[in-house]
Structure formats: C-alpha cells, structure tokens
N, C-alpha and C positions, 0 to 999 in steps of 0.2 A: 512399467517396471518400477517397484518399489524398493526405495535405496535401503541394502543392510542395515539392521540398526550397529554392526561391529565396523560398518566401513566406516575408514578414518577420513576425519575433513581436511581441508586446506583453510592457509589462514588468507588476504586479501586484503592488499594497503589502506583500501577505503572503507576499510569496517572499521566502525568506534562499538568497542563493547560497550554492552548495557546491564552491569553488572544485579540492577533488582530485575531483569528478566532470566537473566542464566541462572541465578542464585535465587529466583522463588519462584520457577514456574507453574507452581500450584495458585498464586498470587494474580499470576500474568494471564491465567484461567478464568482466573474470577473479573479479572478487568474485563475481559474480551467479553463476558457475559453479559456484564453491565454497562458496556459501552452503548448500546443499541438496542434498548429492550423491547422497544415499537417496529423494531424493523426498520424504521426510517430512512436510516445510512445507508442499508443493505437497499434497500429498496432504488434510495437514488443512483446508487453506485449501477443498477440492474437495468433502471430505465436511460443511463446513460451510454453504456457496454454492455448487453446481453448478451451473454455467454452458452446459455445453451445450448447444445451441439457444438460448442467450438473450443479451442483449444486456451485455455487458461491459466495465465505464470502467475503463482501467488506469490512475489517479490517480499521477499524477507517472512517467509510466512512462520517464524516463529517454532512454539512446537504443534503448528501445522492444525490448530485450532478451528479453523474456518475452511479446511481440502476436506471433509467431509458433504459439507453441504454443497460446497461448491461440484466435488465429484457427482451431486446425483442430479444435475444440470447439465456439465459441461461435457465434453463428447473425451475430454482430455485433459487431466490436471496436474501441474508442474509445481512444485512445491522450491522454493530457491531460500536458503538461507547459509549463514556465514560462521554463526554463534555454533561451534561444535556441542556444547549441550542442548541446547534446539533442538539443532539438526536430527541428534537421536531421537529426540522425543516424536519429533516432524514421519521422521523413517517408520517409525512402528503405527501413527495415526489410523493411516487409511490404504488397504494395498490397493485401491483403484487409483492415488494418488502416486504420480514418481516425485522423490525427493530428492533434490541435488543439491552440495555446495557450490556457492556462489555471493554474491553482491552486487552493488547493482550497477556499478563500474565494470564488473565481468561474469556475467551473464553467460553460462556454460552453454548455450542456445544457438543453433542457426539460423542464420538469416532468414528473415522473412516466415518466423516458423508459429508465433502465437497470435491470435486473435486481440486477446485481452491482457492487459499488465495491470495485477494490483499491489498495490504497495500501502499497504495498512501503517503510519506511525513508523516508514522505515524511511532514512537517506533524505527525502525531497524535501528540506529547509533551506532555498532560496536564501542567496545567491550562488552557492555554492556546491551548485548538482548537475550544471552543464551536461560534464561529463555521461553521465547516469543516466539521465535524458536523452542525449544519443545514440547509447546501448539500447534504451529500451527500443527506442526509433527504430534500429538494425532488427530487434528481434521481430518487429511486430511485421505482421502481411499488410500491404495497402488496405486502407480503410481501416485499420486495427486500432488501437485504444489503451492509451495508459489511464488506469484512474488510483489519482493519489489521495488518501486519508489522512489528514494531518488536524489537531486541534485548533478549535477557532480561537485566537487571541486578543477577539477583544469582547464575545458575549458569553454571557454564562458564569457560576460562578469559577470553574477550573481556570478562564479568563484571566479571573481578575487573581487567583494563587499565583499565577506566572509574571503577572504583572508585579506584584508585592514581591516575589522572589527575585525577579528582574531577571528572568529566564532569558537565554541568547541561543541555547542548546537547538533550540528550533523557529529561530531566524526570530524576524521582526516583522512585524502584521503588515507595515507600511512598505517595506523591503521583498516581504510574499508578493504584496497584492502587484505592486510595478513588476515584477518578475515575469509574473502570469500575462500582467496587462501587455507587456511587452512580445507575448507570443498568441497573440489576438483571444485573450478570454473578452466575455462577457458575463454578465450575472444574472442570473432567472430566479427568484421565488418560490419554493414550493415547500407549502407549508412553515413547521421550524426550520425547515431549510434551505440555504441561499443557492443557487447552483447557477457556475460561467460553464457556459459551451461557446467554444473557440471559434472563430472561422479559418483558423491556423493551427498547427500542432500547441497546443496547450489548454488543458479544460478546466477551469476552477469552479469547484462548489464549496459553498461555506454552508454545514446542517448544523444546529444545532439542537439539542435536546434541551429538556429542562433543567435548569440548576447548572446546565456545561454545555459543550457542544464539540462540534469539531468541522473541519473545512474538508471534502471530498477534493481534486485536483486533476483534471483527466486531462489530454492529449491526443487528438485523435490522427496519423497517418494519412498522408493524399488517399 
C-alpha cells in the first residue's frame, strides 16, 4: 500500500529537521546520485543484508530516492520518514513501495515484521541513539539486520570539511567507533571500503570513495 501523497504527517519528538533537505529536494537528488557512483556503498550494504525476497524498512528514506530500486529486489518495501515535505515526495515515488510517517524512535511497524533496516545519513550519531536501536531491534525478525550509512570522519576529503568545521551534528569518530566496538563490531577490508561485522547486535562498516567517503553501520538480531 502506497501512502496518499494528500495524507497528512505526524510530527515525532526525536526528529531534528534538516532544513537543506526539505528546502532543496532537487539538491538532496543530486547528493544521493553522487554519493555512490561505483556502487560500492550499495554493494556492501547488499553483501551484508541481502534483501531480496525479503521485507525492507528504508528508515528515514527521504523523498524515497533509493524504494525504487530497492522494490525491484525485495519482496516488500517500507518507506518510514518524519520530514512531512519528504514524506510527500516519498508517497508519490514508487506504488510498489508503502510509505509511512515515522522515525526512528517510533517506527509505526510490528514486531518482528522486517528482514532489513536501512537507515541512509539518518538518527545513528552515537552516542545518542540507544533508543532507535532498540526499535529497530523490535521491528526486525530473528536474524534480521540494521545497516547504518553515516560519513567517514576521518578519510576523504568531506572528512577533513567537518573536521575544519568542527562538525558534532554527527557525533565524533572516536565516540562512533567505541559505541559500535561496544556492541561487538569488528572491521573487514573491502576494497575503498572498511566493513565491521559484529558477533553481537551492531555492524560497522567504514566505505570510502574517492576524494570522501562514508561508514556503512549494520546490526544483525540473534
């Protein structure tokens, strides 16, 4: 089921607007395009959680940018975001896709109900996403899989913008990495990109591309 694009949203205490995504989503377009133009990201995110045939929450998904491709995989795709101008843009995307408000503290979802959680650059800046983490936890079925996309901060050049800006918006590299290490990551190698698989619920990957990069962050359920 694909949500109205006239249904109205709800708003949700743990959402921080992001005022250059609701205010330029033609902008926010061209990021998503050029985030990952080798596949890379996509690739690891796939060989960590593969989704096909299975059911897929794309956690903050924006205006629903990436529920196309993701629908012509997965057997079932959940589009969740908070940003009422999004959300419209999200609704009208893909009618294979359903799109719901939500975040990621309240995840409109039953238990035990998705395969796959991703969450692209939304919520998961350590230390302060406990919470979010254990919705996903609830929604996911045994064996199920959060993978988080967040930028690497400390290779590439975007790295080193945020360092020079002295960025907090999306935690601290030293403050991510104990977070993660804290819920049994490890780190694997592949290629431009670094990737932790957990032996416990929490999975980090750090990809980078050339000239930027960014951290993949997954979680996988007993």
């Amino acid at each position: 089921m694909t949500r109205s694009c006239d249904e109205p949203a709800l708003s949700f205490p743990d959402f921080r607007r992001a005022p250059n995504l609701a205010t330029r989503p033609d902008v926010y377009e061209l990021e998503n395009r050029a985030l990952d133009p080798d596949g890379l990201v996509l690739a690891a995110m796939r060989s960590l959680a593969p989704w096909s045939g299975r059911t897929l929450v794309d956690l903050g998904c924006g205006s629903g940018y990436w529920l196309p491709g993701y629908a012509d995989e997965a057997a079932c795709v959940i589009g969740v975001e908070p940003e009422p101008a999004l959300l419209e843009l999200a609704g009208c995307r893909d009618r294979r896709a359903r799109v719901v408000p939500g975040s990621a503290e309240h995840l409109p979802l039953e238990d035990a109900s998705a395969d796959v959680i991703h969450a692209r650059f939304a919520y998961f800046w350590p230390p302060d996403c406990a919470a979010g983490l254990a919705e996903a936890l609830r929604v996911l079925r045994p064996g199920g899989t959060l993978v988080v996309v967040d930028n690497d901060q400390r290779s590439g050049e975007f790295a080193e913008l945020l360092r020079s800006a002295a960025n907090s918006a999306m935690g601290q590299a030293d403050v991510t990495d104990a977070w993660w290490a804290q819920r049994g990551a490890r780190r694997v190698e592949v290629m431009s990109l670094a990737i932790r698989v957990p032996r416990r619920p929490g999975i980090r990957a750090e990809a980078g591309v050339p000239r930027s990069g960014c951290r993949c962050l997954a979680g996988r359920t007993p």
